[in-house]
Each structure stands twice: as structure tokens, then as C-alpha cells.
Biopython code that builds the backbone (N, CA, C, O; Angstrom):
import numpy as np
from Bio.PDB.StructureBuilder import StructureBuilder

atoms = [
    (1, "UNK", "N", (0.823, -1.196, 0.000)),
    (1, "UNK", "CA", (0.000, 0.000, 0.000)),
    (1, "UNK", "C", (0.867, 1.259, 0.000)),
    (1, "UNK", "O", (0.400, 2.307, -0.445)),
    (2, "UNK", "N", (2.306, 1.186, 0.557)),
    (2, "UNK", "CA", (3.012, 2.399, 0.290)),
    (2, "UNK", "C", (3.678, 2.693, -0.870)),
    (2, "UNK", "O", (4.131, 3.810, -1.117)),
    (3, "UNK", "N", (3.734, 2.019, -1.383)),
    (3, "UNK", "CA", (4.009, 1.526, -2.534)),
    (3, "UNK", "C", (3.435, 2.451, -3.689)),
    (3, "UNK", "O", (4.052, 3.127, -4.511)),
    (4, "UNK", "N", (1.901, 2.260, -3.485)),
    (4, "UNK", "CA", (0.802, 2.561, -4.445)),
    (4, "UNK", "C", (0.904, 4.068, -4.068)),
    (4, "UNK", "O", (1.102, 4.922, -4.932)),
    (5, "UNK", "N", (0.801, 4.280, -3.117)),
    (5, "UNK", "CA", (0.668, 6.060, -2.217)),
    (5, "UNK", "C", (1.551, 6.645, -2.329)),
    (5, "UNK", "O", (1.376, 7.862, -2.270)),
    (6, "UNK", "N", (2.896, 6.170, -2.538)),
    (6, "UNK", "CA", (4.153, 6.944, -3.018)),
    (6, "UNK", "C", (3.837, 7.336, -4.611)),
    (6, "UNK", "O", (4.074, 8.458, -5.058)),
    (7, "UNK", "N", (3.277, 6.263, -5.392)),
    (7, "UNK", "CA", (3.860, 6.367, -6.588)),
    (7, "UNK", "C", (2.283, 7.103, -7.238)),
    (7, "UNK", "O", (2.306, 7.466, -8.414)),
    (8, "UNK", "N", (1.144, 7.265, -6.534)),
    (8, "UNK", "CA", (-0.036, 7.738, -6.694)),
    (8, "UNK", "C", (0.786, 9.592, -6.268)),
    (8, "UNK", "O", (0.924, 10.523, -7.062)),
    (9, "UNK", "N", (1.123, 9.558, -4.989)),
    (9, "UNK", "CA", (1.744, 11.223, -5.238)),
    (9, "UNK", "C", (2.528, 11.683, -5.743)),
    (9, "UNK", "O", (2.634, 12.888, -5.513)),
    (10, "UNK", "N", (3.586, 11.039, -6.759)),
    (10, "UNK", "CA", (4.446, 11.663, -7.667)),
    (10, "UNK", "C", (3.681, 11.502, -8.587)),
    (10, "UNK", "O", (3.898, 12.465, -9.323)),
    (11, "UNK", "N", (2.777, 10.789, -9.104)),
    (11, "UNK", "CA", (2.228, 11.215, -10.405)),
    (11, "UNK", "C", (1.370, 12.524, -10.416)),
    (11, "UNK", "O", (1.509, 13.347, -11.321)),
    (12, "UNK", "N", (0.518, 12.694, -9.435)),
    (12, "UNK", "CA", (0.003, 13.954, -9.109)),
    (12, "UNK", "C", (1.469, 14.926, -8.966)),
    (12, "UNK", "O", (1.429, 15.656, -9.957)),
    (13, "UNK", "N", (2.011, 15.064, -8.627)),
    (13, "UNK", "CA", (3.210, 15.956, -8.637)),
    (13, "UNK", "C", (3.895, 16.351, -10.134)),
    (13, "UNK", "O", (4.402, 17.405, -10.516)),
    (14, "UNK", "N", (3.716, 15.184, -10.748)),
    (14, "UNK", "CA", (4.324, 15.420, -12.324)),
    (14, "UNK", "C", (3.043, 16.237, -12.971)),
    (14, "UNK", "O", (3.178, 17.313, -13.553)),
    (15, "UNK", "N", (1.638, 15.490, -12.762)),
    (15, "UNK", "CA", (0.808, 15.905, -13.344)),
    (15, "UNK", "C", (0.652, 17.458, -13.292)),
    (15, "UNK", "O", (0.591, 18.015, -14.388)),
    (16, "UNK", "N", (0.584, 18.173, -12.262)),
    (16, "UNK", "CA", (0.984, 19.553, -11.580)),
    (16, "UNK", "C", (2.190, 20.277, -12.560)),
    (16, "UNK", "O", (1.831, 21.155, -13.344)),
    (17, "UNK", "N", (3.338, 19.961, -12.505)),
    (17, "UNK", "CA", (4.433, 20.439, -13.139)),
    (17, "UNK", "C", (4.638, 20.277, -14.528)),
    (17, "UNK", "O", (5.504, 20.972, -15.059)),
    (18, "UNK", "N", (3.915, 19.389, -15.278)),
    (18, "UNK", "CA", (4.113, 19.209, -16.526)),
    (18, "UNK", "C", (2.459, 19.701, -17.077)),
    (18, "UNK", "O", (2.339, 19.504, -18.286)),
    (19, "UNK", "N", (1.744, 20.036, -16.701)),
    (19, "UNK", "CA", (0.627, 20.906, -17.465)),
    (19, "UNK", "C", (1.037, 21.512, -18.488)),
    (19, "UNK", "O", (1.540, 22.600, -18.209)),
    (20, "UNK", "N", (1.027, 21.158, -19.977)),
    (20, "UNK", "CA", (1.407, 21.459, -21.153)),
    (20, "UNK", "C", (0.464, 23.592, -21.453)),
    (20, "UNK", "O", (-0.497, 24.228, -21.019)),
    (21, "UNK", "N", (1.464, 23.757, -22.301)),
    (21, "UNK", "CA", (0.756, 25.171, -22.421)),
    (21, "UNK", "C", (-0.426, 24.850, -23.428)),
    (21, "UNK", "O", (-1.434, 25.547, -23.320)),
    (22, "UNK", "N", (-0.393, 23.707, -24.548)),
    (22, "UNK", "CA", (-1.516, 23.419, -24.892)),
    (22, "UNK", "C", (-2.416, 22.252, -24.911)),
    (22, "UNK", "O", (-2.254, 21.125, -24.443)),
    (23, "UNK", "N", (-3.432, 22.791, -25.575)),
    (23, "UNK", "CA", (-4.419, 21.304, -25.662)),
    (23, "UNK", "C", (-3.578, 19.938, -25.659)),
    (23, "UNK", "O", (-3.498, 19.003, -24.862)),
    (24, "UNK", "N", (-2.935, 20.254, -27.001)),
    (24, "UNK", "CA", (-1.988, 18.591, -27.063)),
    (24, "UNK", "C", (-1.131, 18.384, -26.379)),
    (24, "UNK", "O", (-0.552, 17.298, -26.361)),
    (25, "UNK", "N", (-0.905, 19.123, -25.827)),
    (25, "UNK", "CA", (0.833, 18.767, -24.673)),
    (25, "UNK", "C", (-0.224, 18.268, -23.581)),
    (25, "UNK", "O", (0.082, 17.151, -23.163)),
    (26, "UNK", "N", (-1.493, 18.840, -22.954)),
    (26, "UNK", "CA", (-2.223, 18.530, -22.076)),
    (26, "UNK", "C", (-2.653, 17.142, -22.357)),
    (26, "UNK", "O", (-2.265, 16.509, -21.375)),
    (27, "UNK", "N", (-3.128, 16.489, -23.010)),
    (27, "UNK", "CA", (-3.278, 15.397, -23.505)),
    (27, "UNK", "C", (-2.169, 14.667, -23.755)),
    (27, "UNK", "O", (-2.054, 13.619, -23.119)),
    (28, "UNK", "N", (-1.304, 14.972, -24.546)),
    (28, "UNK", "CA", (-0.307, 13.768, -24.119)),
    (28, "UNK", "C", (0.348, 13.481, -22.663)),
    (28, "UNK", "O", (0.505, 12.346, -22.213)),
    (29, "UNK", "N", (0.666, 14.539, -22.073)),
    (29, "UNK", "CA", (1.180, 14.493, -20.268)),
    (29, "UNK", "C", (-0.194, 13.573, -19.709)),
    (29, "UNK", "O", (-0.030, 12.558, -19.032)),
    (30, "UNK", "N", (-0.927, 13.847, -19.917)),
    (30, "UNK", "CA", (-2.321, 13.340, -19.490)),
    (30, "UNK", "C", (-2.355, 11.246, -19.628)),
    (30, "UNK", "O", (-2.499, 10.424, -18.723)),
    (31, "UNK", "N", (-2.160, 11.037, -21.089)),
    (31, "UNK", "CA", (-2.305, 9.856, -21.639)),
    (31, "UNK", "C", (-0.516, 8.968, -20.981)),
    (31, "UNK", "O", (-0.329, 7.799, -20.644)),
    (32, "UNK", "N", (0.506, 10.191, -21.037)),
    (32, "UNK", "CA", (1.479, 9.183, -20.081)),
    (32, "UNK", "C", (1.574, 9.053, -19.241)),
    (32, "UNK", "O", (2.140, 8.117, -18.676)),
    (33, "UNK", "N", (0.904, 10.209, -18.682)),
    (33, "UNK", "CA", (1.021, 9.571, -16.761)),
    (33, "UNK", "C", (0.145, 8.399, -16.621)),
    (33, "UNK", "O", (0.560, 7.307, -16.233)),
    (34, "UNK", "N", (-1.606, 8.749, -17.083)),
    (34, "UNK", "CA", (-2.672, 7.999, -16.862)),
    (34, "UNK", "C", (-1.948, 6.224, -17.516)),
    (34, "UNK", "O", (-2.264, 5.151, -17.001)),
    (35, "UNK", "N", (-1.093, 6.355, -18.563)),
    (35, "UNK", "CA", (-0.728, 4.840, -18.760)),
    (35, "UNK", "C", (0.379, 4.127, -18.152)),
    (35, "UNK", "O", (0.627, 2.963, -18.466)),
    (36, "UNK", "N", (1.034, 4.753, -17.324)),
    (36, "UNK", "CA", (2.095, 4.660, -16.047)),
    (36, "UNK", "C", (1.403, 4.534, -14.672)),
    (36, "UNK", "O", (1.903, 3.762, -13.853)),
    (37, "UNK", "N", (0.500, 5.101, -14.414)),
    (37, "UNK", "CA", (-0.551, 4.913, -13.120)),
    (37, "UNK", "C", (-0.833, 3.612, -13.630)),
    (37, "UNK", "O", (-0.151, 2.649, -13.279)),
    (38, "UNK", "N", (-2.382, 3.439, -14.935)),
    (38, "UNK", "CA", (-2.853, 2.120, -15.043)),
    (38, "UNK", "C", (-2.082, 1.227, -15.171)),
    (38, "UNK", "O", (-2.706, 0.182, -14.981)),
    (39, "UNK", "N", (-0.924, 1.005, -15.417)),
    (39, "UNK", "CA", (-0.029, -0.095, -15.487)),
    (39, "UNK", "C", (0.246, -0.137, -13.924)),
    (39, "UNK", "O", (-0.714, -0.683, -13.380)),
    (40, "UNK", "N", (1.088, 0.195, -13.131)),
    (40, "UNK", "CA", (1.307, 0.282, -12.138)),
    (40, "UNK", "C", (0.000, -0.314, -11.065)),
    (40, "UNK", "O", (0.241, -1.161, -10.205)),
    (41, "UNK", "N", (-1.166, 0.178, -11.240)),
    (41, "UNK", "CA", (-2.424, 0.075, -10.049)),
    (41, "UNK", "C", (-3.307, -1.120, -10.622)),
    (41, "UNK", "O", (-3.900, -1.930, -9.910)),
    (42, "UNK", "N", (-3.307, -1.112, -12.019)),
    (42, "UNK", "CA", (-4.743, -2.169, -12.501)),
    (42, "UNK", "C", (-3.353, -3.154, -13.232)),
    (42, "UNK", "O", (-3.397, -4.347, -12.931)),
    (43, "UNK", "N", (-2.428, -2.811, -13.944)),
    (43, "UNK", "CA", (-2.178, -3.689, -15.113)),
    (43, "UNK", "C", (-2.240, -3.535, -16.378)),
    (43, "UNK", "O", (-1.693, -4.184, -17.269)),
    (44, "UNK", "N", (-3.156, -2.355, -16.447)),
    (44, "UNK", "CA", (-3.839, -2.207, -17.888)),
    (44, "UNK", "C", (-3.224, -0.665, -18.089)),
    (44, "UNK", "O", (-3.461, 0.110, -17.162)),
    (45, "UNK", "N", (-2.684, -0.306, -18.884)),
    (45, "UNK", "CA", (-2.124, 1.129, -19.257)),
    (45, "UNK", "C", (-2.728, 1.519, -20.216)),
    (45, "UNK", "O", (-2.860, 2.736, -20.351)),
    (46, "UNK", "N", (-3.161, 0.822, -20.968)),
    (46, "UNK", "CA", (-4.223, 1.284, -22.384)),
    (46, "UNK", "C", (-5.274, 2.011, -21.719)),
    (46, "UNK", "O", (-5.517, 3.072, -22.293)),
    (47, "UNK", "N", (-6.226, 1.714, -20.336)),
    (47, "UNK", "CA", (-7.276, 2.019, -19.932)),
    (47, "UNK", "C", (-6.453, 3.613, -19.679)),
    (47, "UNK", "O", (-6.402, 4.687, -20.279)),
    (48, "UNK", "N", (-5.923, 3.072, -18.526)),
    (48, "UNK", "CA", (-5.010, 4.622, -17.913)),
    (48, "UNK", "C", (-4.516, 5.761, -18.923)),
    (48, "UNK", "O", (-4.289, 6.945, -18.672)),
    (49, "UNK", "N", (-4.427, 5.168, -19.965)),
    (49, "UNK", "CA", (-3.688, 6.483, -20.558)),
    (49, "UNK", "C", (-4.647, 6.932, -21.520)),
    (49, "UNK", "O", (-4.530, 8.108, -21.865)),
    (50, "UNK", "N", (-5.782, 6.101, -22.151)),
    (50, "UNK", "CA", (-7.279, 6.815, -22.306)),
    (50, "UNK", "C", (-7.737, 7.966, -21.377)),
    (50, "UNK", "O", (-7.788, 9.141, -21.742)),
    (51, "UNK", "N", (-8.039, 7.559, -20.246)),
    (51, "UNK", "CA", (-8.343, 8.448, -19.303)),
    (51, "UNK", "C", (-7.598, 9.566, -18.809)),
    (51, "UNK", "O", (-8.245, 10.596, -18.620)),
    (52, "UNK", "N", (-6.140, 9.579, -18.515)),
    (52, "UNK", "CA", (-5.289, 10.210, -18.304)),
    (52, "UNK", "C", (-5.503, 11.419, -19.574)),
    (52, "UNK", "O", (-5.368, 12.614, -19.309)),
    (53, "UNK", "N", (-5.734, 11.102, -20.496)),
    (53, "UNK", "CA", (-5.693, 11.832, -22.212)),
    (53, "UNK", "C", (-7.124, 12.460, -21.644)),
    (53, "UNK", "O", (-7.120, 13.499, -20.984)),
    (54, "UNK", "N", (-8.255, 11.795, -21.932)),
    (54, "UNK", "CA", (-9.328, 12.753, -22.076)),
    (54, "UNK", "C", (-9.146, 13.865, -20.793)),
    (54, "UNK", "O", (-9.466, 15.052, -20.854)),
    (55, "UNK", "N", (-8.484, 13.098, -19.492)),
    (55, "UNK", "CA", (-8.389, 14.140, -18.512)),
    (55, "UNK", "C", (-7.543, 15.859, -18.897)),
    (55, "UNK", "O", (-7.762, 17.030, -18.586)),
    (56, "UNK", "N", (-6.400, 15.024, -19.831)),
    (56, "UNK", "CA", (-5.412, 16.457, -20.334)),
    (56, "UNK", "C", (-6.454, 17.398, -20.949)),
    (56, "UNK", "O", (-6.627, 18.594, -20.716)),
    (57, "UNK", "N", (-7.157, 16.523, -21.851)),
    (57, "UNK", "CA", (-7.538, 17.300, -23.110)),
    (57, "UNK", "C", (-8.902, 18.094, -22.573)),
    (57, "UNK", "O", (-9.393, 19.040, -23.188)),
    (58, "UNK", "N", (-9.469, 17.523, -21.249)),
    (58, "UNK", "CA", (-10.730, 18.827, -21.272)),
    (58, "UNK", "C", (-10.195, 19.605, -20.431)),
    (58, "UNK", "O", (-10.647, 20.750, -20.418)),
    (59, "UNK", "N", (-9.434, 19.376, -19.769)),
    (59, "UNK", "CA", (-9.079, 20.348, -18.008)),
    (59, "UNK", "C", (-9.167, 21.484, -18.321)),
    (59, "UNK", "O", (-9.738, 22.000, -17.360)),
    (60, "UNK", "N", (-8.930, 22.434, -19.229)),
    (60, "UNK", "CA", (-8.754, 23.834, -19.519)),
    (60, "UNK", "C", (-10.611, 24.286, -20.159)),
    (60, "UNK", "O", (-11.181, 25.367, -20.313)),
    (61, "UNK", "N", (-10.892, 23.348, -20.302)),
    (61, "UNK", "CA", (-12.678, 23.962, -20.869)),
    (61, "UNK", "C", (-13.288, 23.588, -19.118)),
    (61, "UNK", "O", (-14.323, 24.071, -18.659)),
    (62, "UNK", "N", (-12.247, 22.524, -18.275)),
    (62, "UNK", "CA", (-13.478, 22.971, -17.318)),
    (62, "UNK", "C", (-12.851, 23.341, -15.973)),
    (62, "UNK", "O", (-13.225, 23.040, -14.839)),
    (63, "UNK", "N", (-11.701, 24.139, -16.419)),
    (63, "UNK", "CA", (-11.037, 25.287, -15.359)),
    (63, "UNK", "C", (-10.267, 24.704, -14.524)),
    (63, "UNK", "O", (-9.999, 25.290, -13.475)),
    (64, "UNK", "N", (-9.773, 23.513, -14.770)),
    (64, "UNK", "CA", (-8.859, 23.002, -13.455)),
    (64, "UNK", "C", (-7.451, 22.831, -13.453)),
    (64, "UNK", "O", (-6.662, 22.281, -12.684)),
    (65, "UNK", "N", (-7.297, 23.774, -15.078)),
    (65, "UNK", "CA", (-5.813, 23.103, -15.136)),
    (65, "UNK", "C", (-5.194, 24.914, -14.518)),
    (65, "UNK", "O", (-5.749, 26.004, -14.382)),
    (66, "UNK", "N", (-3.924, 24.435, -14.318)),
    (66, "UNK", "CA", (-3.032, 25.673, -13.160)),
    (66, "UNK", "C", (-3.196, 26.838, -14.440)),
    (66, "UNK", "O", (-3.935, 27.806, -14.257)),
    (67, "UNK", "N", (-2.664, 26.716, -15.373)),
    (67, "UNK", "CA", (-2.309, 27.890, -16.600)),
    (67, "UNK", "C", (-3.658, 27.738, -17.276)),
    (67, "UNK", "O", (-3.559, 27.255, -18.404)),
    (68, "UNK", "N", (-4.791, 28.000, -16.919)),
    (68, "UNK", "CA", (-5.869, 28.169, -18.067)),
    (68, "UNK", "C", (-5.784, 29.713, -18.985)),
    (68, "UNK", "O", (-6.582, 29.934, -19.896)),
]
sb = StructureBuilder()
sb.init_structure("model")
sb.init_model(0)
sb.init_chain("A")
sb.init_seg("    ")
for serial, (resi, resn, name, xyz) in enumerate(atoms, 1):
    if name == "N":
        sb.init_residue(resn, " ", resi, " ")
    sb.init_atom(name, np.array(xyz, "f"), 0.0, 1.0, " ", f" {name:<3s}", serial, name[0])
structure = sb.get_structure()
């Protein structure tokens, strides 16, 4: 479990610091972390880095990314 909680807060930490200035940089930072988490937590990185991606790619239409 520390394991998971270490490596769950450096990805939030990268995710934070690497916020791309655009759409596509947001989406790709998005799709590699999310497929480095899902590999890591489920196994599956294809799922994770789907999600990780759509997460890059809306954050700025719905205000959560740091540089909107």
C-alpha cells in the first residue's frame, strides 16, 4: 500500500508540473502519466492512458488546469 501512495503522489506531482501550455501537450502528459498509473495500479495502461488523455484534453474547458 506504500508503494501505491508513493507512486499515486508523484504522479500527481508530475501531473501539476508538466501541465502542457496546450491542448496537445495537455493530452499527451495526461495519456502518459494515466498509462504509467494504469499499469502500475490495474495492469492495464491502455485504460489509464485513455483516461489520463481525455483528462489532459478537457481540463482547460473545465477550469482546473493551473495555466488556463
Amino acid at each position: 500500500m506504500k508503494k501505491v501512495t508513493l507512486i499515486l503522489g508523484t504522479c500527481g506531482l508530475m501531473a501539476l508540473s508538466a501541465c502542457g501550455g496546450s491542448d496537445l501537450e495537455r493530452t499527451a502528459t495526461g495519456a502518459v502519466i494515466g498509462g504509467a498509473a494504469g499499469q502500475v495500479i490495474t495492469g492495464d495502461p491502455v485504460t489509464g492512458a485513455l483516461i489520463g488523455g481525455a483528462a489532459g484534453a478537457t481540463c482547460r474547458s473545465l477550469g482546473t488546469c493551473p495555466n488556463n
